[in-house]
C-alpha positions as CSV (number, residue, x, y, z in Angstrom):
1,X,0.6,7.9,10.9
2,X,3.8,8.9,8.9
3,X,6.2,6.4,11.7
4,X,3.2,3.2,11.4
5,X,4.9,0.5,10.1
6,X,2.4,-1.9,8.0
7,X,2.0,-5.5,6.9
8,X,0.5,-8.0,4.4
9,X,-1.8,-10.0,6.0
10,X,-1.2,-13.7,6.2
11,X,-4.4,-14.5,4.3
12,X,-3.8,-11.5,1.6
13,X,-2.6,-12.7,-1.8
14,X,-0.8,-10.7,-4.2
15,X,-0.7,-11.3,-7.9
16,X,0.6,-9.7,-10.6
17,X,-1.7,-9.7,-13.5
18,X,-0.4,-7.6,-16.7
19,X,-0.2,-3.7,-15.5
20,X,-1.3,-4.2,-12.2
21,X,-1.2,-6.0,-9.0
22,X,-4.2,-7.6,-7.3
23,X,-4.5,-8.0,-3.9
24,X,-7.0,-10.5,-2.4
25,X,-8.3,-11.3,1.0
26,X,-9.2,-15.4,0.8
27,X,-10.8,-15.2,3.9
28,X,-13.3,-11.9,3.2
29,X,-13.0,-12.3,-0.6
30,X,-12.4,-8.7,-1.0
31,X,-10.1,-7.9,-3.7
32,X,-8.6,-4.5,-4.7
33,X,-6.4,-3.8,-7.9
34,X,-3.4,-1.3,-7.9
35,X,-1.5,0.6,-10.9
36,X,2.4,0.7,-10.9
37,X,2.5,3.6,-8.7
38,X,0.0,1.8,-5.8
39,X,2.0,-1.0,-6.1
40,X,5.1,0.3,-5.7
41,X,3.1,2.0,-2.7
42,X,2.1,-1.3,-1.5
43,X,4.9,-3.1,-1.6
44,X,7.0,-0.4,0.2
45,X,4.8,-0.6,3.1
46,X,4.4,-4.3,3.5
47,X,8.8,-4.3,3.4
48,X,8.9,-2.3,7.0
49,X,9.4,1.1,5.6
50,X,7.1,4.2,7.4
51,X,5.0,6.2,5.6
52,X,7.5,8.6,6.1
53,X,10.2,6.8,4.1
54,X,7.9,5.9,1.5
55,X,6.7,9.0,0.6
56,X,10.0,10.0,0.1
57,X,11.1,7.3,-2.3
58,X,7.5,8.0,-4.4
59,X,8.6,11.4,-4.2
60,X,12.2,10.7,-5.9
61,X,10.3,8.3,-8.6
62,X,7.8,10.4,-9.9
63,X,7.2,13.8,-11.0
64,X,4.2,15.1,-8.4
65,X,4.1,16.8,-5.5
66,X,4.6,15.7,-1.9
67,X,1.3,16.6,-0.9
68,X,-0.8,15.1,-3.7
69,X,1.5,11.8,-3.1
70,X,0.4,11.9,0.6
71,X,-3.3,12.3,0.0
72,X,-3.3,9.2,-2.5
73,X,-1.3,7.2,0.3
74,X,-4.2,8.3,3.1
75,X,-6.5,7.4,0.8
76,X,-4.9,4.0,-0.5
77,X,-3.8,3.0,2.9
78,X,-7.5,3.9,4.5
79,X,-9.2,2.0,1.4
80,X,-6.5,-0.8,2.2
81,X,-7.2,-0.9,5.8
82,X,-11.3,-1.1,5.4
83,X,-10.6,-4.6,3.2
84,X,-8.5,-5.8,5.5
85,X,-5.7,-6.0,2.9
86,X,-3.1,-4.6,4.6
87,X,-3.1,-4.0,8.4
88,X,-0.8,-1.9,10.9
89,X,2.0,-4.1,12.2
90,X,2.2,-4.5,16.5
91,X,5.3,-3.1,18.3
């Protein structure tokens, strides 16, 4: 999991709305709203960095520990995957 490389979905929006970032699926109307630190999450994946890279660069942002950061990013990424919002790019 820590060398996937993910993607936005053609048919996932992303808007900024005050503190946070919501992400909508227009064909499954599932929508899912992310702080600062999920976006910057987010938006890191959909660019073509791993996980790997990513969790790094969280790592160097904010003041927690690298296993904490990984277990929000499983979870994110899983809670991501199940709304179709972002999906796992093909080689």
């Amino acid at each position: 999991m820590e060398n996937t490389i993910y993607t936005q979905p053609d048919n996932v929006i992303l808007r900024d709305v005050g503190d946070e970032t919501l992400l909508l699926n227009i064909d499954t109307e599932q929508y899912f709203g992310l702080n600062s630190v999920g976006t910057e999450m987010y938006r890191r994946l959909v660019s073509g960095e791993t996980l790997a890279s990513t969790l790094e660069a969280l790592a160097s942002i904010y003041s927690v520990s690298m296993e904490v950061l990984e277990e929000d990013c499983a979870e994110l990424v899983g809670n991501l995957l199940n709304n179709q919002l972002i999906a796992v790019r093909e080689a």
